[in-house]
C-alpha positions in Angstrom: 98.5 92.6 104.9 96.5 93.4 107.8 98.7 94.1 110.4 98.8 97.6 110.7 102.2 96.8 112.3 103.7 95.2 109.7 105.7 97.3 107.3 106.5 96.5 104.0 109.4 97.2 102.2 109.9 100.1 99.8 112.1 98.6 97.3 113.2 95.2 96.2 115.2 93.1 98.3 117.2 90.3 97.0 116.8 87.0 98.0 120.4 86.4 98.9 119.6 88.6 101.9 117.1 87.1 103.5 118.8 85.2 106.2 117.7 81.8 106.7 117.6 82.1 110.8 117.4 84.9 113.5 120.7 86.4 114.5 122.3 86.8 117.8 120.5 90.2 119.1 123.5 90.2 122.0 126.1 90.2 119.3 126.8 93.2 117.3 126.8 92.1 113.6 124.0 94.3 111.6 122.2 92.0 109.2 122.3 93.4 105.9 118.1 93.4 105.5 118.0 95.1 108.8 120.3 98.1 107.6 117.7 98.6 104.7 114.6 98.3 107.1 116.5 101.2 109.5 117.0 103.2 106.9 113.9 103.0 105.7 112.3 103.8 109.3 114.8 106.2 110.0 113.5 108.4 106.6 109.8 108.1 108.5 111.4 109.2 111.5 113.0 112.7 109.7 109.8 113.1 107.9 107.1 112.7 110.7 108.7 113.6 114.1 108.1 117.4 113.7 104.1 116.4 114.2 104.9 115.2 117.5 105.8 116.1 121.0 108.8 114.0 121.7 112.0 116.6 121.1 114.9 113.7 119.9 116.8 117.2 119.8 116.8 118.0 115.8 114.3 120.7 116.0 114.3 124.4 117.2 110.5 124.3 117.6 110.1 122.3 120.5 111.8 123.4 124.2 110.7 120.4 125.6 113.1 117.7 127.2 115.3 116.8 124.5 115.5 112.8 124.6 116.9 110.3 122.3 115.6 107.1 121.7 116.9 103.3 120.8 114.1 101.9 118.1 114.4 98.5 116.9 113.5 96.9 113.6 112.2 93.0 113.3 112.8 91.7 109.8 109.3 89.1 109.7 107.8 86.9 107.0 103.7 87.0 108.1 102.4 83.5 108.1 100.5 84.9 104.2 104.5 85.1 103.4 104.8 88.8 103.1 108.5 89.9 103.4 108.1 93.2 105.7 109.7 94.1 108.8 108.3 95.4 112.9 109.5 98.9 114.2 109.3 99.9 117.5 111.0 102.4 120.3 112.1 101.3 124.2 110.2 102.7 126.6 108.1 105.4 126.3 107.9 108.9 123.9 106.2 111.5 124.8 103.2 111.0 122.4 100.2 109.7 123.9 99.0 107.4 121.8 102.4 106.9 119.8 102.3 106.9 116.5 99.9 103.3 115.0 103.0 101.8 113.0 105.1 101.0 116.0 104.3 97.9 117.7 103.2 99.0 121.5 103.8 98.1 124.8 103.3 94.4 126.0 102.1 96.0 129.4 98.4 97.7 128.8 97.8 100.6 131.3 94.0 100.0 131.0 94.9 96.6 133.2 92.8 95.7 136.5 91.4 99.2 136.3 94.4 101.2 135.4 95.9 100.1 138.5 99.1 100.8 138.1 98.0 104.5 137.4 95.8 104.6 141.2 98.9 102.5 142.4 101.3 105.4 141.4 99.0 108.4 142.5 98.7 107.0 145.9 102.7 106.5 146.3 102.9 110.0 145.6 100.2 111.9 147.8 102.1 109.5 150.5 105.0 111.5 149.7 103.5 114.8 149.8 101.8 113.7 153.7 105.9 113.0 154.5 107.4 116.0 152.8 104.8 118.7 155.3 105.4 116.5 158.1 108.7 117.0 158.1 108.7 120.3 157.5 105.9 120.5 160.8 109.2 119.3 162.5 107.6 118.0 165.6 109.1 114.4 167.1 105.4 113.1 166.5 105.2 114.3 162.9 109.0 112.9 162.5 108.0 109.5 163.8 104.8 109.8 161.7 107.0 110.7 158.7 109.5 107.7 159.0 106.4 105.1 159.7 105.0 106.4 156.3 108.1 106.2 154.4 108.1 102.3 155.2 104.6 102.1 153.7 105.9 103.8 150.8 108.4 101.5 150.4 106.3 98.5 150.6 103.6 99.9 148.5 106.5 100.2 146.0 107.8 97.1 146.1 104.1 95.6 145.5 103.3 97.8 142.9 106.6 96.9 141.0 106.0 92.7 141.5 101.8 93.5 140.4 103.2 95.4 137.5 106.1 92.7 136.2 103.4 89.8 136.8 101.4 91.8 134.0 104.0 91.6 131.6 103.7 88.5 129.9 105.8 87.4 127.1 104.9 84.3 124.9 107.7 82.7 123.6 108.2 80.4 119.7 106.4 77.5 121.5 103.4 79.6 122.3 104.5 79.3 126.2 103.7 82.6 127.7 105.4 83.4 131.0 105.3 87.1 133.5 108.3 88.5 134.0 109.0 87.3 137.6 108.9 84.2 136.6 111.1 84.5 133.5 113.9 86.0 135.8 113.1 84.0 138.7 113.9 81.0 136.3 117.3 82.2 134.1 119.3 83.3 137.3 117.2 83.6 140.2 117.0 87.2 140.4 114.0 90.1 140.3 113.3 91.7 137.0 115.9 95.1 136.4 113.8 98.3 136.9 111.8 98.8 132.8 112.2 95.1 132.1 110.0 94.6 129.0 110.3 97.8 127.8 113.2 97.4 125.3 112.4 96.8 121.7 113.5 93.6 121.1 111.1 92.1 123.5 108.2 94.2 122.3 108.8 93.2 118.8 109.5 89.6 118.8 106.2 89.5 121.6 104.2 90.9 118.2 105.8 88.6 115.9 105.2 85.8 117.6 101.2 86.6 118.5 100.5 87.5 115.3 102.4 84.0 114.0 105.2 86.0 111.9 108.3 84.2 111.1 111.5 86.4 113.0 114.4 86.9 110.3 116.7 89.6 111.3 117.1 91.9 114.1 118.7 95.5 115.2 118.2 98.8 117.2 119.5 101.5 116.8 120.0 105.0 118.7 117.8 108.6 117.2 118.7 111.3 118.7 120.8 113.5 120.5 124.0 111.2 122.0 124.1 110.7 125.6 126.2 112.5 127.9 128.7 109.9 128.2 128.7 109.5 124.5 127.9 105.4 124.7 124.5 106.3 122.5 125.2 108.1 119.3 123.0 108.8 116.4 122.2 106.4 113.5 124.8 103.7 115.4 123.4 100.2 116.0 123.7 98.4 119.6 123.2 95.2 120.6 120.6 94.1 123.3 121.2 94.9 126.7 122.0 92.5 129.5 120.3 93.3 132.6 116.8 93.8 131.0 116.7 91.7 128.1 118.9 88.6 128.3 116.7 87.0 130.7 113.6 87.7 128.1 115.1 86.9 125.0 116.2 83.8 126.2 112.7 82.5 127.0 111.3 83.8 123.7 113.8 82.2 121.7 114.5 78.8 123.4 118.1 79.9 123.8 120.6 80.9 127.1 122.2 83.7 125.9 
């Protein structure tokens, strides 16, 4: 196989199941196949994450910010008909570049000259100019401070809209849409802060441009639980709402 995405199984999996369509990712039934894939990338996890930087909290080597993670398995039969399955994390981990098996982010930083790296840069030294006006205290440097805290703000908001119109998802049709437009059109709303982030998005997006047959899909939490306890460890979770329902819906040709 050449996709150096695509992981193969370990061990045998019997036919009975493979499923014969995609499940529900917004409905909390773990597929059978995709228990054995998670297992199988949760043993890379325990064996490879003390080479990196990102601290999921199981190690007393690293004092860095201890973070877990949800990371999401796609079940895929490649169009040679290789039975294998997709892994990937949402958002970002601390390793720069992550680790080649996990499939990356739709959004590529290099984009229009890294622009969303200048973009960010400039937002900030805009704060910095606010923060020692204020503290000049001055009504001029006050007036000057609240003028440049609107351009802040409307720098930010047209940062955010340039950065969702580079995330394009394709969806089984071949159809590829940005993400403004994918929200625009399911409920009329702006994309939810780290839209196209999540792994199901990410995963499905390499599925489908590398023409692999979807057959099962879950994430799952690695790490230390949340405060509130709603993310624990090794425990599987359906898609979220506010970020992915709108996505998933175009990708699969389905309202959820």
């Amino acid at each position: 196989m050449g996709e150096q995405c695509f992981i193969p199984f370990t061990g045998r999996i019997d036919y009975e199941l493979i499923p014969s369509e995609l499940n529900n990712p917004f409905v909390l039934i773990t597929p059978e196949i995709c228990k054995i894939a998670a297992k199988q990338l949760q043993d890379y996890l325990l064996n490879n994450q003390l080479k990196w930087k990102h601290n999921f909290g199981f190690s007393e080597h690293k004092n860095n910010l201890v973070k877990g993670k949800m990371f999401g398995v796609l079940v895929v039969q490649s169009k040679q008909g290789e039975l294998g399955f997709l892994a990937t994390f949402s958002g970002k981990i601390q390793d720069d570049p992550h680790p080649k098996i996990f499939v990356s982010s739709v959004f590529d930083v290099s984009s229009d000259d890294f622009f969303i790296n200048k973009g960010m840069t400039a937002i900030t030294e805009i704060g910095v100019l606010i923060k020692a006006l204020k503290e000049e205290g001055s009504k001029e440097s006050l007036i000057e401070a609240k003028r440049l805290k609107e351009v802040r703000r409307q720098n930010s908001v047209s940062l955010q809209k340039q950065l969702f119109d580079n995330y394009k998802f394709q969806n089984r049709e071949g159809t590829v849409k940005n993400l403004c437009d994918i929200f625009t059109e399911y409920d009329g709303r702006n994309p939810a802060a780290g839209a196209g982030e999540c792994a199901a998005p990410k995963l499905l997006q390499y599925a489908f441009e590398h023409e692999m047959k979807p057959l099962a899909i879950a994430e799952f939490w690695w790490g230390k639980s949340t405060k509130s306890e709603d993310r624990k460890h090794k425990e599987f979770y359906p898609a979220c709402n506010d970020k992915c329902r709108p996505i998933l819906s175009f990708m699969l040709g389905q309202r959820f």
